[in-house]
C-alpha positions as CSV (number, residue, x, y, z in Angstrom):
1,X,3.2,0.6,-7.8
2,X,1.5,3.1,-6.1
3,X,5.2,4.2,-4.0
4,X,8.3,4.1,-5.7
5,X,11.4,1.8,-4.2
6,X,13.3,4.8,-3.1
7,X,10.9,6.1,-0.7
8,X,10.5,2.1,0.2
9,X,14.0,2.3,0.7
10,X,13.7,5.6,3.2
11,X,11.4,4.7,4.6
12,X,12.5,1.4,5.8
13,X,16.2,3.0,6.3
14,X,17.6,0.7,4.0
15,X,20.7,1.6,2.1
16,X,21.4,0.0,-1.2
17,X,19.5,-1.9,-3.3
18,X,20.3,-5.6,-2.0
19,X,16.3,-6.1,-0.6
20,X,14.7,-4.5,-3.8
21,X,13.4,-8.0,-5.3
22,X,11.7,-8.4,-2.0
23,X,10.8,-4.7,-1.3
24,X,9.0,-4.6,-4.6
25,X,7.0,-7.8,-3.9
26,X,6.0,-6.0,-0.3
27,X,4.8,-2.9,-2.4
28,X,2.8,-4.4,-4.7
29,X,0.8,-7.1,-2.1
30,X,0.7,-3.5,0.6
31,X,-0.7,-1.5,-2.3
32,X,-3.5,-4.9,-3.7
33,X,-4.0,-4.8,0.3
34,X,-5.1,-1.3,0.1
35,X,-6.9,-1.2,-2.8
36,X,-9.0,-4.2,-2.0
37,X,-9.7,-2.2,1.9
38,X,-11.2,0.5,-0.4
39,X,-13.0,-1.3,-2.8
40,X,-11.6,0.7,-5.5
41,X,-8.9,0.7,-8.0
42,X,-5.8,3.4,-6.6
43,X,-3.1,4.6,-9.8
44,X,0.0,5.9,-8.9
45,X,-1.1,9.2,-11.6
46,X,-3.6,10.9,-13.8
47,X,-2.4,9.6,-17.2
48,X,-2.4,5.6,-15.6
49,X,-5.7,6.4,-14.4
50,X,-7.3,8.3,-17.4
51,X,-5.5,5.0,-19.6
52,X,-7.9,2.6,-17.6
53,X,-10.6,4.2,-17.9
54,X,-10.0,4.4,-21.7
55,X,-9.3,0.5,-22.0
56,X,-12.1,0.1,-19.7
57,X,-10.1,-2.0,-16.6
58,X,-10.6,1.2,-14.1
59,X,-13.7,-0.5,-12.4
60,X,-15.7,1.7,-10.0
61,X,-14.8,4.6,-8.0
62,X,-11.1,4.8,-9.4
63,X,-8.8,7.3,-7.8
64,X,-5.2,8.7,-8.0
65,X,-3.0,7.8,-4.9
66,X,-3.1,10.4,-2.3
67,X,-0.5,11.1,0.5
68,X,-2.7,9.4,3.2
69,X,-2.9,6.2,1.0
70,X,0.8,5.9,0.2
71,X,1.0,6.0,3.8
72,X,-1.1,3.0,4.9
73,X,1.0,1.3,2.2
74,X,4.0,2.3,3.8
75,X,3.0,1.4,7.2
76,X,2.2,-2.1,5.7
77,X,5.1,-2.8,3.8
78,X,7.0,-1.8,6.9
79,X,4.9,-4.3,9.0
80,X,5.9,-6.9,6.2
81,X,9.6,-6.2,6.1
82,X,10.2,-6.3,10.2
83,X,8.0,-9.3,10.1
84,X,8.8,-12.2,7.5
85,X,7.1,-14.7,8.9
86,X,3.3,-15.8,9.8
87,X,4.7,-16.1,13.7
88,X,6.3,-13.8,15.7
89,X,6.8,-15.1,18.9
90,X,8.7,-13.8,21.9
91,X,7.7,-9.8,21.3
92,X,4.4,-8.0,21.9
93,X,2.7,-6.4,18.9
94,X,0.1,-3.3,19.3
95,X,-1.9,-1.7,16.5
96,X,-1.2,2.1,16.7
97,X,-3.6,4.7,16.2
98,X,-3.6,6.5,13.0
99,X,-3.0,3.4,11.4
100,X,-4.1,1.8,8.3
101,X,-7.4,1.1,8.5
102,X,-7.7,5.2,10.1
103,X,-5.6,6.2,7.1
104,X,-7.3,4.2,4.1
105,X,-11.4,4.9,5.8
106,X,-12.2,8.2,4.3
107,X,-11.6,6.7,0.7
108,X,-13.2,3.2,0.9
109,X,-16.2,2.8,-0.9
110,X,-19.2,0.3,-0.5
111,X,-19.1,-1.9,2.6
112,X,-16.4,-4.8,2.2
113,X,-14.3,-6.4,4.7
């Protein structure tokens, strides 16, 4: 996981660890999210990274998380864990700026999506 489930936790402002399963599962699809924006593989550190790249599964451009990236996954898994369902009705939604397109852009690689 490129963030760890306590700053999940903080930054969702959820106290104890009853949502974990389903934080977790949030993290990992906000992080694949992410790294598929990018076109590029993102490892939470230098030794997961330099292990890829040794067993040969690092693919193109790889990179170590940054603070900018674990914040678009942040701002998704937030977005996932206020929303829980495929229709939101009766509320209007806005995409702020800064967001996580803004966030991930300066990393991406190649043209994509």
């Amino acid at each position: 996981m490129l963030v760890d489930i306590a700053t999940a936790r903080l930054h969702l402002r959820v106290d104890g660890t009853q949502d974990d399963a389903l934080i977790a599962l949030w993290l990992g699809a906000a992080g694949e999210a992410a790294m598929q924006h990018l076109n590029r593989n993102v490892y939470a550190d230098s030794a997961t990274l330099a292990a890829a790249v040794l067993d040969g599964t690092a693919g193109s451009d790889p990179m170590v998380v940054n603070d900018m990236i674990k914040a678009a996954v942040l701002l998704t898994l937030g977005h996932l864990y206020a929303n829980r369902e495929s229709v939101n009705t009766g509320s209007t939604a806005t995409e702020l700026p800064r967001g996580v397109d803004d966030l991930l852009q300066p990393f991406r690689v190649g043209m994509g999506m």
